[in-house]
Structure formats: C-alpha cells, structure tokens
C-alpha positions as CSV (number, residue, x, y, z in Angstrom):
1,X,28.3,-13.2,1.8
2,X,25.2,-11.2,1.7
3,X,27.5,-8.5,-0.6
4,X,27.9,-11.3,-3.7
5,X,24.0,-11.4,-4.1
6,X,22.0,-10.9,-7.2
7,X,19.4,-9.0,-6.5
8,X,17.2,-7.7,-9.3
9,X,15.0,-4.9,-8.6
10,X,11.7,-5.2,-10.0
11,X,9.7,-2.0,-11.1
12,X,8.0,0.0,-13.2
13,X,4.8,-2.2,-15.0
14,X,2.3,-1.5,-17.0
15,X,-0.3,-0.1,-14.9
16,X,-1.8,3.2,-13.4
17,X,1.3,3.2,-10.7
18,X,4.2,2.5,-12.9
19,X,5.8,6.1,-12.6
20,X,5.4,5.3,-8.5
21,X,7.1,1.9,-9.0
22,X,9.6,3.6,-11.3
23,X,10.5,6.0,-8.4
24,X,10.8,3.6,-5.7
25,X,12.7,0.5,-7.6
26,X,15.5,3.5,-8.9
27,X,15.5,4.4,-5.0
28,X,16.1,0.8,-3.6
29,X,18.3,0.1,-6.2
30,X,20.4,2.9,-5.4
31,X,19.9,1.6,-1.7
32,X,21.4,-1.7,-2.1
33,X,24.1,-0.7,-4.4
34,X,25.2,1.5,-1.2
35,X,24.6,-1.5,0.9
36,X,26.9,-3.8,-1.4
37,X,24.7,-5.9,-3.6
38,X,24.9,-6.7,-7.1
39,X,21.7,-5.1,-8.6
40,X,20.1,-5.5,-11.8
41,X,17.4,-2.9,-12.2
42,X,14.4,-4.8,-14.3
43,X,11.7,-2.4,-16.1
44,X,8.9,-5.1,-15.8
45,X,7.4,-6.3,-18.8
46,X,5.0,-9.2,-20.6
47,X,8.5,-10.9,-20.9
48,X,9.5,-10.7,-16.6
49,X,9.7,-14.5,-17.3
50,X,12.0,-14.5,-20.1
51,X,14.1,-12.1,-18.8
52,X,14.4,-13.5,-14.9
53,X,15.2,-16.8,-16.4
54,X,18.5,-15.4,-18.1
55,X,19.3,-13.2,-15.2
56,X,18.5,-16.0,-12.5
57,X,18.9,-13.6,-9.6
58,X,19.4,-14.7,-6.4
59,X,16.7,-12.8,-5.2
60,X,14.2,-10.1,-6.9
61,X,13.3,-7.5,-5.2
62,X,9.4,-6.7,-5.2
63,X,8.9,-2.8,-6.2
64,X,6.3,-3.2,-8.2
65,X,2.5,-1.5,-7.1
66,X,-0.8,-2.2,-8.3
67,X,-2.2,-5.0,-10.2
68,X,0.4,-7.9,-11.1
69,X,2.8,-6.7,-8.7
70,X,0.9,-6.3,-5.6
71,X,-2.2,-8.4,-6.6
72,X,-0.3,-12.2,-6.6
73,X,0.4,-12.2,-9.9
74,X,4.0,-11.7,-9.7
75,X,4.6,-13.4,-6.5
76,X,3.1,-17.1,-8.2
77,X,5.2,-16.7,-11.1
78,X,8.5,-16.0,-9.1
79,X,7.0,-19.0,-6.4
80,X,7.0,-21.1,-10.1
81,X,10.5,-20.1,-11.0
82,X,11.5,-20.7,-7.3
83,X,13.4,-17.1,-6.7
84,X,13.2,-15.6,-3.1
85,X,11.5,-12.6,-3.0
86,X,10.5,-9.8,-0.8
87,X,7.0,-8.6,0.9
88,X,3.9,-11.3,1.1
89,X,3.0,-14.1,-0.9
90,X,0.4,-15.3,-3.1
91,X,-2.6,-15.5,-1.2
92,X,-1.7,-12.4,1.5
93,X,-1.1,-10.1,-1.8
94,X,-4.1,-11.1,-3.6
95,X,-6.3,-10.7,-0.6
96,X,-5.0,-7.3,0.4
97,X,-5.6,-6.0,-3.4
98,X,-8.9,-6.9,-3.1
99,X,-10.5,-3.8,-0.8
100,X,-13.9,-6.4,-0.3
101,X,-12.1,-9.3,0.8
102,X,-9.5,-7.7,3.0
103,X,-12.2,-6.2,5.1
104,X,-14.0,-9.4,5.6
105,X,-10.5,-10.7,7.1
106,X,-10.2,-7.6,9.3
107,X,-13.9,-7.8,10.5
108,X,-13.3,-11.5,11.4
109,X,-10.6,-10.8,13.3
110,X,-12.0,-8.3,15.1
111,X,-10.5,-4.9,13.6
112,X,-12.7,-2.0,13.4
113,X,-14.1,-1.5,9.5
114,X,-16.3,1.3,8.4
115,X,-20.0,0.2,6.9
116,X,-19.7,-0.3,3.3
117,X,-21.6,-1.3,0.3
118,X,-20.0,-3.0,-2.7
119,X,-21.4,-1.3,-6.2
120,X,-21.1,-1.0,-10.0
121,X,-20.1,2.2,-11.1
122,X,-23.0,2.7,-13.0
123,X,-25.4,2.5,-9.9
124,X,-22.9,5.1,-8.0
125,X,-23.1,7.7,-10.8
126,X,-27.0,7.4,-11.0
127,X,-27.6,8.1,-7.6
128,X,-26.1,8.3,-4.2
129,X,-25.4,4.4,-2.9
130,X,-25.8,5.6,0.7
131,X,-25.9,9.0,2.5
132,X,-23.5,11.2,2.1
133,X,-20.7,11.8,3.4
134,X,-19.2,8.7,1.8
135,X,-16.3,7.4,-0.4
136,X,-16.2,5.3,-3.1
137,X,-13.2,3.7,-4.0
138,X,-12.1,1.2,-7.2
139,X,-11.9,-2.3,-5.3
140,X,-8.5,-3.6,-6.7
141,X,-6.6,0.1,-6.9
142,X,-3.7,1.2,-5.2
143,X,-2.3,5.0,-4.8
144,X,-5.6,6.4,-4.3
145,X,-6.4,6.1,-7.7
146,X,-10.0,6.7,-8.6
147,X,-11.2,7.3,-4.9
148,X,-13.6,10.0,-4.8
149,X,-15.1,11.6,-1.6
150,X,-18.7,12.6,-1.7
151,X,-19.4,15.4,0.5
152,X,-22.0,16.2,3.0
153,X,-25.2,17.9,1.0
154,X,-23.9,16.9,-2.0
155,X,-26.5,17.0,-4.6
156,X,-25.2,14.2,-7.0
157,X,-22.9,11.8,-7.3
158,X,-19.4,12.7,-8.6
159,X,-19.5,13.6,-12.7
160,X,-16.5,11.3,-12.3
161,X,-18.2,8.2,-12.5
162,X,-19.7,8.8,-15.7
163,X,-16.7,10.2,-17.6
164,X,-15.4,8.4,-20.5
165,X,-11.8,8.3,-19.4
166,X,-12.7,6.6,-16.3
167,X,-10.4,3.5,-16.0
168,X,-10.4,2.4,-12.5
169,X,-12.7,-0.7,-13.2
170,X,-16.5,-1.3,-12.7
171,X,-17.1,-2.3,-9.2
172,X,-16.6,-0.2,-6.4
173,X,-16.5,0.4,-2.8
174,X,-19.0,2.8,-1.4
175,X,-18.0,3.1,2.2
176,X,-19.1,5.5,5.6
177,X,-16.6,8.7,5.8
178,X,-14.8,8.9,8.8
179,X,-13.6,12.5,9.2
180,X,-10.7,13.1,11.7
181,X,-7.0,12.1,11.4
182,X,-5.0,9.9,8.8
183,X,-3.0,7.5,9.8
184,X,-0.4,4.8,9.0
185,X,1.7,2.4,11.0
186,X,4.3,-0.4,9.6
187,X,5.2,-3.5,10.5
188,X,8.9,-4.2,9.9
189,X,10.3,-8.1,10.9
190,X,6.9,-8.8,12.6
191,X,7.1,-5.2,15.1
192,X,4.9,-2.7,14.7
193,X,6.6,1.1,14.5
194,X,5.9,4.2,15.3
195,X,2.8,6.5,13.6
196,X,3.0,9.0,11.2
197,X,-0.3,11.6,11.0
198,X,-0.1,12.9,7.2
199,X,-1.6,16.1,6.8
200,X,-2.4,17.0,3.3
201,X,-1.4,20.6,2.6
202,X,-3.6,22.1,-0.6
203,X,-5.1,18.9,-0.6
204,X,-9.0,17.7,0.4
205,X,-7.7,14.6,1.3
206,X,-4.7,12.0,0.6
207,X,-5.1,11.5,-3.0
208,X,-2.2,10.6,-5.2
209,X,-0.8,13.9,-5.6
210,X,-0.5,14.8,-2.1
211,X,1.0,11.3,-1.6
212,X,3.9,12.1,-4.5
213,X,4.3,15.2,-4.8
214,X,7.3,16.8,-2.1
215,X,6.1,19.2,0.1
216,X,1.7,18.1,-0.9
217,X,1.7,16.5,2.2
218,X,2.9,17.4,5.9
219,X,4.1,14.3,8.6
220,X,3.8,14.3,11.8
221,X,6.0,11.5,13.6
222,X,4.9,10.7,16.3
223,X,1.5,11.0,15.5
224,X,-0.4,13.3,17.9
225,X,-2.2,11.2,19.6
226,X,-3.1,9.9,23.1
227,X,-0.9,7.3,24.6
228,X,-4.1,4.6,24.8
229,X,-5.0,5.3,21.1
230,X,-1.3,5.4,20.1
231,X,-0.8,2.2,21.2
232,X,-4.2,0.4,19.9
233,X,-3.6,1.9,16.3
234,X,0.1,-0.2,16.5
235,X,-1.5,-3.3,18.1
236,X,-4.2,-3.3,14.9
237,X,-1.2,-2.9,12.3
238,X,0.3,-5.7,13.7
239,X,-3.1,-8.3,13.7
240,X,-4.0,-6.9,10.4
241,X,-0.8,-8.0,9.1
242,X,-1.1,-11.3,11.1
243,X,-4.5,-12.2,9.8
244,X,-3.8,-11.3,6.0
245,X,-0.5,-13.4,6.5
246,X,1.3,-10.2,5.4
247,X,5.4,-10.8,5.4
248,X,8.5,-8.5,5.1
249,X,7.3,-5.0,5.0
250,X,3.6,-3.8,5.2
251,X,1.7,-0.5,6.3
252,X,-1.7,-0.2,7.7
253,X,-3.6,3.0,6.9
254,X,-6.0,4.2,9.5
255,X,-8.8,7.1,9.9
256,X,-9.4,8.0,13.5
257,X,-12.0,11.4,14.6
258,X,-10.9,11.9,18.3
259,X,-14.3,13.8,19.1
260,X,-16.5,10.5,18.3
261,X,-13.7,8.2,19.9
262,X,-13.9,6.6,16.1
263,X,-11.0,4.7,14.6
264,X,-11.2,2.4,11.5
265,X,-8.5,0.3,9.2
266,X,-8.6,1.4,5.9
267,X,-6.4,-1.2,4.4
268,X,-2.9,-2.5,4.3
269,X,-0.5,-1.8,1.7
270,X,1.8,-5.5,1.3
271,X,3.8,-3.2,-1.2
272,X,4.5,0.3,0.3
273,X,5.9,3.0,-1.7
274,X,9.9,3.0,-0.8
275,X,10.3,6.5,-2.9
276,X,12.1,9.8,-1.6
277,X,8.2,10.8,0.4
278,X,7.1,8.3,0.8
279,X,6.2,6.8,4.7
280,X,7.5,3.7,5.3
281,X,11.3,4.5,5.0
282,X,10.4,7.7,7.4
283,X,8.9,5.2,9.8
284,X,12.0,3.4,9.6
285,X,14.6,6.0,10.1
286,X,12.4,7.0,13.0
287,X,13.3,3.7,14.9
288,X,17.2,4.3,13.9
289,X,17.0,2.1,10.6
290,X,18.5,3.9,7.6
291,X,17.3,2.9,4.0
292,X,20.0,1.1,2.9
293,X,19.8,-1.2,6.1
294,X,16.0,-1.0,5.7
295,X,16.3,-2.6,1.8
296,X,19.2,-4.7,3.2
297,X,16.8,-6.7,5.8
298,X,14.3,-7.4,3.2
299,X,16.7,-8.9,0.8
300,X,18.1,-11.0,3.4
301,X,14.8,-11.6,4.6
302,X,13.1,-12.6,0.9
303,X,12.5,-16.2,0.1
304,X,9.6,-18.3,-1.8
305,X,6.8,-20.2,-0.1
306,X,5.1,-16.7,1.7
C-alpha cells in the first residue's frame, strides 16, 4: 500500500536557495505525513550518499533548488543508488539549469525566446552588452538570484556587477526586456493548468523577495488574459516541458506585453517551489487538487531512469 512507503524528503543544501528548499521540503513533508507516508525529512549534505544508503527509502522526494538539486547532480547519484525519485531526470535537469542551453531547445522547437547575448560579468559591468532596457541574469541560478534589470536611459551598467560580494558566477545572460505581464503555467501528469499573472506589490519586478515573502506579491488565477493567448501560453508550457524531457511536476515562466502582441518563455523551473506562496500548489488547488494529493501523485509517480 502506497501508506507503508519510505519516503525521504530531500531539502535544504548548501547553496544560495537552501532557506527556499528548507521551506518547501518541511511543507511536503508535512503534506505526505497527512497523506499517510512514512517520511524521513533529510537536511542534504556532502554525506546524501552515506546517509540514503542507511535510510534506503523507497522513494526520495526531490525538494531541493538550485545547483545539485535541480542541476542533475542529485538525480545521477540517486539513478546510481537506484531510488525512485520525483521531477525530471539527469539530462532534462541539467539542461533546464542551464539558462543558454535551455533556450537553444526552446528555439528549436519553435517557442518564442527573447534575443540574448551570453557575457562575462566583467564585460557587463564595463559597459552596456546591448541597449537598454535589458536583463542580465547568472546562467545556472534559480530564485531570481542575481538578475538585475537595466532600465531604459540608464547611464551604466548596474554597480552590482562589480561588487565584491557578488557570488552568482561569471557568465551571464544579457537578454531583450519584455515589459508587460508575468506569467507561469504548470504541467502536472503531462496536462497543462491554468495561469497565474503575479503582480509584484512594492516590487520592480519578481525578484526573490517578492517571490517569498507573503503578501510581496499579488496572483491573479486565471490570468487576465484573452482566451487565444490564454490558451497558446498553456500549449507552450506543455512543448517546453516535452522538448526538455521534463517529468512529474514543472512550471514554465512567461513575459507577455499585450500592446506589441509579444510573448516569450523565460524558462522552466524542473523543481518549483512547493512552500506556503509559492505557485504551483495554487495552480493545483485551482484544478481541485489539494496539496497533500498534489505531493501524493508525485511520490507515486517518482521512479529512476527519467
């Protein structure tokens, strides 16, 4: 029975979104507890080998975001120990970390991509990489960390680039600003769902805090939006996560400015955040699943060779 399974929850890490992963393992493993599993909550460490070994789980369950545990890295070592798991595989994770090479997959399958330029971060703070507006973006970061919007008639490039606690790596994305509305659209058991509009309130744009923080950020589900654009935004969430080979859960996250008819794919998150704000569990309950069920299908649905 689906009640006697192990599941250990995997969160937390050691990189910039460990407090996000901390968050949304505690959630799911409060989720599955309700649902009847046997959970073993598992603050990820240099020893996640050691330790799975001696719990051997009968399943772990992915909550991990950023590098390692959205990147590949954790998915090949749990493929190597052979214990199902939940959200993508190897190759879909790594590809999706990687801001470049997800875009080349989206733009040869057809999706619509903003122009971008790939670029150190020393030749983005000496001078503007292309004209402004534009954002740059750290190419394997997750959370928004490190993304910096570079306004129209801006003078210079962001003093952000050249401070010392910078930590978000030395290549970036430099890529066209598309102004309207943002986006995002899941795909849950190969179906897309409905779209939420997030509004930041107090915020310029999306950025971690208005993510995170309750009440930084405003939702609007159903997304206003006309049925024709509605409906191509959900048929684009669905062949992005086709074409990365995406399973489980994902979310595509999408800019669209009705005035110039203008929408673009972002990217595609292979490991949402499942905390108390964040989108995909709202997309869920939307279409009538509750969280518990929501975490239940993914356990059932986890499993190696993704």
């Amino acid at each position: 029975m689906s009640q006697a399974k192990h599941v250990a929850v995997l969160m937390g890490g050691w990189v910039s979104e460990r407090p996000v992963s901390l968050n949304s393992g505690r959630a799911c493993a409060a989720a599955l507890e309700e649902a009847g599993y046997r959970v073993t909550p598992v603050d990820v460490g240099h020893d996640i080998a050691a330790v799975l070994e001696r719990l051997r789980p009968d399943v772990a369950f992915n909550a991990l975001h950023g590098r390692f545990g959205e990147d590949g890295a954790i998915q090949g070592l749990l493929e190597i120990m052979q214990i199902p798991y939940t959200h993508s595989g190897v190759l879909a994770s790594a590809v999706a970390m990687n801001k470049e090479k997800a875009k080349g997959v989206f733009a040869a399958a057809g999706l619509p991509v903003a122009n971008h330029r790939i670029v150190t971060r020393a030749e983005a703070a000496r001078d503007h990489v292309m004209a402004p507006p534009y954002v740059l973006k750290p190419i394997c970061e997750g959370s928004s960390f490190g993304v910096l919007i570079v306004r129209e008639g801006a003078n210079r490039p962001p003093e952000a680039l050249s401070s010392a606690g910078w930590h978000y790596g030395e290549v970036l994305m430099a890529e066209r600003f598309v102004a309207g509305q943002e986006l995002t659209c899941a795909v849950i058991n190969d179906s897309p769902t409905g779209i939420i509009e997030i509004v930041p309130v107090g915020y310029a744009f999306y950025d971690y805090d208005s993510k995170y923080l309750p009440g930084a950020s405003r939702h609007e589900l159903p997304a206003r939006l006309k049925p024709k654009i509605y409906q191509n935004v959900q048929k684009l969430t669905l062949e992005a996560h086709r074409a990365l080979g995406c399973r489980g859960v994902s979310r595509s996250d999408f800019r669209y400015d009705a005035e110039k008819d203008d929408l673009v794919i972002l990217e595609v998150n292979t490991q949402p955040g499942m905390t108390g704000t964040s989108l995909v569990p709202e997309l869920a309950a939307h279409q009538g699943m509750s969280f518990p069920e929501l975490v239940s299908w993914m356990v059932e649905d986890a499993s190696c060779d993704r």
